[in-house]
N, C-alpha and C positions, 0 to 999 in steps of 0.2 A: 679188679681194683688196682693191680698196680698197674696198667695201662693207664688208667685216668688217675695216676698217683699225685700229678703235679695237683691238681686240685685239691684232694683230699689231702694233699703231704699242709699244701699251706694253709688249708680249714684246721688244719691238727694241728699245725705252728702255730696258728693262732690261739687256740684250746689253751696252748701252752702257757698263756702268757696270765697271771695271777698272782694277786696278794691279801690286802686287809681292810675295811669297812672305812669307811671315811677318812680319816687321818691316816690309816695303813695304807692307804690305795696313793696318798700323797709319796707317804715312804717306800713304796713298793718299786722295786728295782725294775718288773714288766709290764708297770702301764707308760702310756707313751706308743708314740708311732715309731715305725722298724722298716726298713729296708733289708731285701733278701741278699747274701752277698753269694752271688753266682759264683764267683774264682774259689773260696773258701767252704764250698758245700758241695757233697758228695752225694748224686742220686743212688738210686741201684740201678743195676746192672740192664740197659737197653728203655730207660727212662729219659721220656725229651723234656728237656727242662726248658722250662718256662722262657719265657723271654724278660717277664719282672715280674715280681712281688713286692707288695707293701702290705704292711698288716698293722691294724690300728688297737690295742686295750684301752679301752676306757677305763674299766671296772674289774677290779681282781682284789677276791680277800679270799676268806677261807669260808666261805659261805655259794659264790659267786663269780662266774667268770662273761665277760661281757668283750666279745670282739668281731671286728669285720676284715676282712681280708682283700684285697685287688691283686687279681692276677691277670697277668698280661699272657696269651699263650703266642706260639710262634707264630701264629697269622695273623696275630693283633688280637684277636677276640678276647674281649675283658670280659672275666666273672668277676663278680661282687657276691662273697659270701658273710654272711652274718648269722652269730653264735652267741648263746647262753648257755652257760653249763653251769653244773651245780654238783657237787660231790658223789649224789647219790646216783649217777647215771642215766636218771631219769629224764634230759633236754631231749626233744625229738629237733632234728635237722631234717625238712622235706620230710616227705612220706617215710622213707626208709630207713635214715640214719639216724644213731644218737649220738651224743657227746657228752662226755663225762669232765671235771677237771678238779684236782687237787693242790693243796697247795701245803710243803712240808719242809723245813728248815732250807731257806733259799732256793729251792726249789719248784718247776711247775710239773705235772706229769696229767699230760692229757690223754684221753681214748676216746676213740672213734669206731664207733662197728655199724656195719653197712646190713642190707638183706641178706646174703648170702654167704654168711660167714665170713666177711672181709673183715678187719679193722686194721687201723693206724694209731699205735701207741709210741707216746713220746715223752723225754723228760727233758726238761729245759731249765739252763743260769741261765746267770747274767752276771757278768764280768765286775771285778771289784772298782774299775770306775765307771760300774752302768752304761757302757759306750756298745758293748757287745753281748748280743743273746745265742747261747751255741743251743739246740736240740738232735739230741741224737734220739734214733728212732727204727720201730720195726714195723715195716707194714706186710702184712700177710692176706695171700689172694681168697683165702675159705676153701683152698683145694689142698692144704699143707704147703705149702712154700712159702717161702718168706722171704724178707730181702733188709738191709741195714740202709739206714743215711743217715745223713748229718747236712743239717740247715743249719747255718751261722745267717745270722739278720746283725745292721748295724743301724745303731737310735739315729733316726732324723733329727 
């Protein structure tokens, strides 16, 4: 997993991004569309970072997390992934993965766990004028090893 981090890191950024039912989703500091800021985001250690990311919330309260993400990898080849999570950890992503996502005093704290013991857990703001989303994050391979990052996205 952390070889094919860039994807899971930005399916997990996405995860990350939640808030409140109708009227809360207006007021919600992480729906809206995001921009990855490459210069301001730290992979781990021998991770090829993507060449762009965008990631779109539509839907985020405490019930519900709704989002798609565009990745651009270094040969150009775009994935488009799209996420529903819900608290209880129960979304399936593809055959093998799930995704979990919370939502707790301005805060998003998403996870992600793969078949074989991987996942990617992260917690994400958002800046007091909404202009920036930092997540800091641990993804670990299912073999014991881990590694930190930090994705900073800025609102389109």
């Amino acid at each position: 997993m952390m070889g094919n981090r860039s994807t899971g890191l930005v399916m997990a950024l996405c995860a990350t991004l939640a808030a409140g039912a109708a009227r809360a989703e207006e007021d919600s500091p992480f729906v809206g569309r995001w921009h990855w800021n490459r210069a301001q985001s730290t992979l781990p250690p021998g991770e090829p970072a993507p060449r762009d990311v965008m990631s779109e919330i539509s839907r985020a309260h405490g019930e519900s997390v709704s989002w798609s993400v565009t990745i651009v990898m270094p040969d150009d080849e775009r994935h488009v992934v799209m996420f529903q999570a819900d608290p209880a950890g129960a979304a399936p992503h593809g055959i093998e993965t799930t995704a979990s996502a919370r939502m707790a005093d301005e805060t998003l704290q998403a996870t992600f766990n793969g078949p074989a013991g991987q996942s990617d857990t992260q917690t994400c703001t958002v800046s007091a004028d909404r202009k920036q989303m930092t997540c800091s994050g641990v993804v670990t391979d299912g073999q014991g090893q881990s590694a930190k990052y930090v994705d900073v996205y800025d609102r389109m």
